[in-house]
DRENPALUM-461444 format. One record per residue (C-alpha): x negated, z, y negated. Coordinates in steps of 0.5 Angstrom, whole numbers, padded with zeros to 4 digits, always signed. Layout:
REM DRENPALUM-461444
XZY;...
END
This chain:
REM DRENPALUM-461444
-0004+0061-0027;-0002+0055-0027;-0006+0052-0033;-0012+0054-0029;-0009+0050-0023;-0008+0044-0028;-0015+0045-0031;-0017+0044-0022;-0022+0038-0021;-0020+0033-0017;-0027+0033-0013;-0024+0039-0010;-0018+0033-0008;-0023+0030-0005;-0026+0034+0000;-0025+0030+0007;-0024+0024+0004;-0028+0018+0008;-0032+0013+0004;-0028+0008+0001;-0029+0001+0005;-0030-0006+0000;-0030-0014+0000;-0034-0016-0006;-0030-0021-0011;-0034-0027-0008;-0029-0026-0002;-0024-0032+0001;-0017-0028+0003;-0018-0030+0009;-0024-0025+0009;-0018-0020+0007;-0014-0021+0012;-0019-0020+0017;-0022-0014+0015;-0015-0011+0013;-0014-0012+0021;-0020-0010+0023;-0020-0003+0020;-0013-0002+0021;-0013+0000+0013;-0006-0002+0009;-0011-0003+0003;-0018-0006+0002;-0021-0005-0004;-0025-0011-0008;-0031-0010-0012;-0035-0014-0018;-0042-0013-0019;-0048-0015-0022;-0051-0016-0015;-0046-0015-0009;-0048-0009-0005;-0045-0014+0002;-0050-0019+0005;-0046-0026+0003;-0047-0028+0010;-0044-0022+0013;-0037-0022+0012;-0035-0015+0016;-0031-0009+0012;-0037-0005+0010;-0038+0002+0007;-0037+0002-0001;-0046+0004-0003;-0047+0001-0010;-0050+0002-0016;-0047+0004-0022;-0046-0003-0026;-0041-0004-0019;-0033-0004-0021;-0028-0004-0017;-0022-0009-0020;-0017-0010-0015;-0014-0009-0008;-0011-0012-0003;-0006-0011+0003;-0001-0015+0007;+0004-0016+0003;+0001-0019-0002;-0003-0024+0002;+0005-0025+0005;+0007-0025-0002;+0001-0030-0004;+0004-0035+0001;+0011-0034+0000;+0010-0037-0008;+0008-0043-0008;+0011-0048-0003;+0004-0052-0003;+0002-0045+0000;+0007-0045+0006;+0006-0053+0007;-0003-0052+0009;-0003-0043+0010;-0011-0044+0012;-0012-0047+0006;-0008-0042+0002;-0013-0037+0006;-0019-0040+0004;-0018-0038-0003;-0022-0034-0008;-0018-0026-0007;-0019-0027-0015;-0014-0032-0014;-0008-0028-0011;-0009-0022-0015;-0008-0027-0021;-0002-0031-0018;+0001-0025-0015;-0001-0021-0022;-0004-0015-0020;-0006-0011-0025;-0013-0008-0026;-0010-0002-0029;-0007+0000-0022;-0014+0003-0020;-0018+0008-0025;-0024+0010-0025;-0025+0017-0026;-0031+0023-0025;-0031+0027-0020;-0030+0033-0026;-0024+0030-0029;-0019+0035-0028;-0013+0034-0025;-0009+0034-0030;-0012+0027-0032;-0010+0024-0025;-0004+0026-0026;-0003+0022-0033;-0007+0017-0030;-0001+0016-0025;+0003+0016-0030;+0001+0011-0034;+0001+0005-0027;-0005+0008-0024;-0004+0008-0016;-0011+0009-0014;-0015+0013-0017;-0023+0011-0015;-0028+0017-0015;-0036+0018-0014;-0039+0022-0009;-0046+0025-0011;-0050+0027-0005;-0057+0029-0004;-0057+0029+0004;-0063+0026+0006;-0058+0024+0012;-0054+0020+0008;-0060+0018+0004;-0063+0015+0011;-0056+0012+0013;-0055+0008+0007;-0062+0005+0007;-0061+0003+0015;-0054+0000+0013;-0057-0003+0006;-0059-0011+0007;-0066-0012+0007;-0064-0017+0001;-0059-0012-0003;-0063-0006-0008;-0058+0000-0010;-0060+0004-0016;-0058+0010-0013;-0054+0012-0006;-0047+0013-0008;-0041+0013-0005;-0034+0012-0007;-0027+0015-0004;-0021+0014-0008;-0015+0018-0008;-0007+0016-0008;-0001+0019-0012;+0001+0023-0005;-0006+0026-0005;-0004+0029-0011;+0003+0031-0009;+0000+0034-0003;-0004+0038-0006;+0002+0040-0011;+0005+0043-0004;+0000+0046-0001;+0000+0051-0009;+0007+0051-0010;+0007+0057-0010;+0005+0057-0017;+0010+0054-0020;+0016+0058-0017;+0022+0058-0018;+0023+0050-0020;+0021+0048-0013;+0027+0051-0011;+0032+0048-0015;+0036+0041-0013;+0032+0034-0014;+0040+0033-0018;+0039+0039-0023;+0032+0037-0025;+0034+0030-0026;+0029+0027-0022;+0033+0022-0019;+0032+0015-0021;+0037+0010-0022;+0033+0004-0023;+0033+0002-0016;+0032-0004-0012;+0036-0007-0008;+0039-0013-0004;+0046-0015+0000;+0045-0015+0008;+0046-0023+0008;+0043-0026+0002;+0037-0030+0004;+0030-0026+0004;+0026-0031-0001;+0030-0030-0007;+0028-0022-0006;+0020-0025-0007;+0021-0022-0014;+0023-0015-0012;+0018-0015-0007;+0013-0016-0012;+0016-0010-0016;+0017-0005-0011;+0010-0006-0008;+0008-0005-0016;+0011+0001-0017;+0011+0003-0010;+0017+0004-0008;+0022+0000-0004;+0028-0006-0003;+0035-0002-0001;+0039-0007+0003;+0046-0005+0002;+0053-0008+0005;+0058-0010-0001;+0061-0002-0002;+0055-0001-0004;+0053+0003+0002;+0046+0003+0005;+0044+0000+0011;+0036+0001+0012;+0031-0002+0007;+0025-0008+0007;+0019-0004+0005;+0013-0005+0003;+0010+0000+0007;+0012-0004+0013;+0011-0010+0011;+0005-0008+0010;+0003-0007+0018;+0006-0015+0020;+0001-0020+0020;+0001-0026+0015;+0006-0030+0019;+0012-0025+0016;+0011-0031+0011;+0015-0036+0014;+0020-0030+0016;+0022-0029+0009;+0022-0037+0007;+0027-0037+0012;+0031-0031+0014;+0036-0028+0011;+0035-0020+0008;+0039-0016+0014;+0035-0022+0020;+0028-0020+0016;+0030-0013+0015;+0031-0013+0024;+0024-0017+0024;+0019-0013+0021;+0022-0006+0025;+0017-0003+0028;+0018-0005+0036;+0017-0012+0034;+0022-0018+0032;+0027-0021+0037;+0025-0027+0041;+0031-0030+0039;+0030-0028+0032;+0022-0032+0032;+0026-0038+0036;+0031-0038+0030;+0024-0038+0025;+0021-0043+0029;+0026-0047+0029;+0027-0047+0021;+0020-0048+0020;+0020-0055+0024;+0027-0057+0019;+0023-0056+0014;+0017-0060+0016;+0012-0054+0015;+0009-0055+0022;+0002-0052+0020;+0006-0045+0019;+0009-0048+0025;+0002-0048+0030;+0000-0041+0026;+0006-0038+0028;+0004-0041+0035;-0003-0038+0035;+0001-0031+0034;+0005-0031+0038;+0002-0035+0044;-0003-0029+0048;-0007-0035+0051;-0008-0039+0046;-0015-0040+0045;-0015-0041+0036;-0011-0033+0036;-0013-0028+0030;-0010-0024+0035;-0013-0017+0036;-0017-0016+0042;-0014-0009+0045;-0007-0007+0044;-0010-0001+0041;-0015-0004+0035;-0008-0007+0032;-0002-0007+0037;+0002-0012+0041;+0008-0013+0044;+0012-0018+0048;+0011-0024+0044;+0003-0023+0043;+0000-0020+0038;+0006-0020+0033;+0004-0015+0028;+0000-0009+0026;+0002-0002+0029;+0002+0005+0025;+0005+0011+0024;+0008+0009+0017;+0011+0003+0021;+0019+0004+0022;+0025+0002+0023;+0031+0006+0019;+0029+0008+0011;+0028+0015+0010;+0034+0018+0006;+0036+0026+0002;+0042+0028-0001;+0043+0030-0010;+0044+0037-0006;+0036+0038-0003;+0032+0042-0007;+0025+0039-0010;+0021+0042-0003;+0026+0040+0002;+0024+0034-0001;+0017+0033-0002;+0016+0036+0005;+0020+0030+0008;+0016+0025+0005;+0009+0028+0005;+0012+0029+0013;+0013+0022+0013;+0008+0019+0010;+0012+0015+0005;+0012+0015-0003;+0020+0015-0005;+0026+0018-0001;+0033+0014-0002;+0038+0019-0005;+0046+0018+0000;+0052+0021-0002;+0054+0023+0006;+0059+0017+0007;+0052+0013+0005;+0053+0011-0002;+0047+0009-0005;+0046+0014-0012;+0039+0012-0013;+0031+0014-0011;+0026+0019-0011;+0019+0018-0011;+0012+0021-0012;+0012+0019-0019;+0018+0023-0021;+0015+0028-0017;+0009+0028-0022;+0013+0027-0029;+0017+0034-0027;+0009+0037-0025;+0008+0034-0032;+0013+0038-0035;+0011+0044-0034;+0004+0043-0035;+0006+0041-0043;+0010+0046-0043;+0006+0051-0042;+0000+0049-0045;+0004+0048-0051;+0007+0056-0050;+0000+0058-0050;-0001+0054-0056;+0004+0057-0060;
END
């Protein structure tokens, strides 16, 4: 039984899954940025093609209906815009003109790699997703085949009239916790292992990511990069090695992009309190501000006042609490459930479903494994999860084999 679940086509995974949204690679970061605020998605995907299936005039977040030379060969959130202005000092000196660059550019600069995306076809079997996960994929690109004429009349209405497609295909992409997802809802099938502890099966990775509460948040530029690279998370600890809450690229990823000049001037534990989920302090955005004018960065300066001043008339700020959420201070990030203030934890004792459950729940991709006095032993992510799937699925295929 399990081999025919492996042998499951991942089209079966995409059911419901809206339509993929897109920038074109011709697209400034600015064009990112503000599409990113106005979906309310973590993610916009960008796409190369031999003709763009965008309006060149028309910069809005629009439905991905291209042809087939069309590829999608990157994506973009928060963090890596943040990321973007963080790394280089000239970026923070003018951040308008950073944002003006090509998205082409941060990808490079903030090496982001192509094969975090894969095409794949909606045939391919899951055991293919998984290996492709396994091999640094986060987001897995699928096709979608109709042949409603509701569609068909829908993107020939949405299609600029200068923009011909060779067909009327959309693409939704899938992400590892899709995958885990479906695992959980056919756990059965692979009892008893769900019931064992995560310590037994040795799905705790040691290879963490972590930081002392007082050290300055600049110098974790790099663990930034990673942990969004492997999809995991900064642990903040004390110096016993306890842990004290976590900077994460999953809430980073709802700040807007002034959470740049934070990190070039806070330290990791006052970053880790202004990027909570009710918004940072007043006295913290003074004490940011304040150091933005010692170091003479007054453009990052008058973007953080554009933020956080409701009246001013230059504000990128969101038009309703509801499209992107505000609070005290103006518009001062992006609000989603994702976003919150204490790092999900379990314990070596849980076993593997307790587990998956409580991420899935929590709609994240790792859990930090604490001893119960909170000493740090290490994480669980979606990863380790599919790598014991895996497993399970070689050894029973070689069984079969044999």
């Amino acid at each position: 039984m399990a081999i025919t679940f492996f042998a499951t086509k991942i089209s079966d995974l995409c059911l419901g899954k809206p339509p993929l949204r897109s920038l074109p690679a011709t697209a400034t970061i600015a064009d990112a940025v503000f599409a990113l605020k106005k979906s309310g998605d973590i993610y916009v995907s960008i796409w190369s093609c031999d003709r763009s299936a965008h309006d060149d005039d028309d910069k809005d977040y629009e439905v991905v209906t291209k042809c087939c030379c069309c590829r999608c060969v990157g994506k973009i959130c928060m963090v890596d815009v943040i990321v973007f202005l963080c790394n280089d000092y000239k970026n923070l000196l003018n951040p308008s003109d950073a944002l003006q660059s090509n998205v082409l550019d941060l990808l490079l600069a903030n090496n982001v790699k192509a094969a975090q995306i894969r095409h794949l076809e909606p045939n391919s079997s899951l055991l293919e997703a998984i290996d492709c996960i396994l091999e640094g994929a986060q987001n897995l690109v699928i096709p979608i085949y109709t042949n409603s004429t509701t569609c068909i009349r829908k993107n020939q209405l949405n299609k600029p009239s200068d923009t011909l497609h060779d067909s009327n295909q959309e693409f939704c992409w899938l992400t590892q916790e899709d995958v885990v997802r479906f695992f959980l809802n056919s756990i059965g099938v692979f009892s008893p292992i769900p019931t064992f502890t995560i310590d037994v099966l040795d799905i705790i990775d040691k290879s963490i990511l972590t930081v002392h509460y007082d050290d300055p948040a600049i110098s974790m530029l790099p663990l930034i990069k990673c942990s969004l690279m492997e999809q995991t998370s900064i642990g903040v600890i004390n110096k016993d090695n306890h842990l004290i809450g976590e900077i994460s690229p999953c809430t980073l990823a709802c700040c807007d992009e002034t959470a740049a000049a934070a990190i070039a001037t806070l330290s990791a534990g006052d970053l880790m309190a202004y990027i909570d989920y009710t918004g940072p302090l007043d006295d913290l955005v003074n004490l940011v501000k304040i150091r933005l004018q010692e170091r003479n960065l007054n453009a990052m300066l008058d973007l953080m006042d554009d933020y956080y001043n409701p009246l001013s008339s230059s504000s990128l700020c969101c038009s309703s609490d509801e499209e992107f959420g505000s609070s005290k201070n103006g518009c001062v990030g992006r609000f989603y459930p994702g976003r919150r203030s204490e790092a999900i934890i379990c314990h070596p004792w849980n076993s593997l479903m307790a587990v998956m459950v409580q991420m899935i729940a929590l709609r994240v991709s790792y859990a930090w494994v604490v001893q119960q006095d909170y000493t740090l032993v290490g994480i669980v992510t979606f990863v380790e999860i599919l790598k014991q799937f895996r497993r399970m699925a070689g050894t029973r295929i070689n069984k079969l084999i044999l």
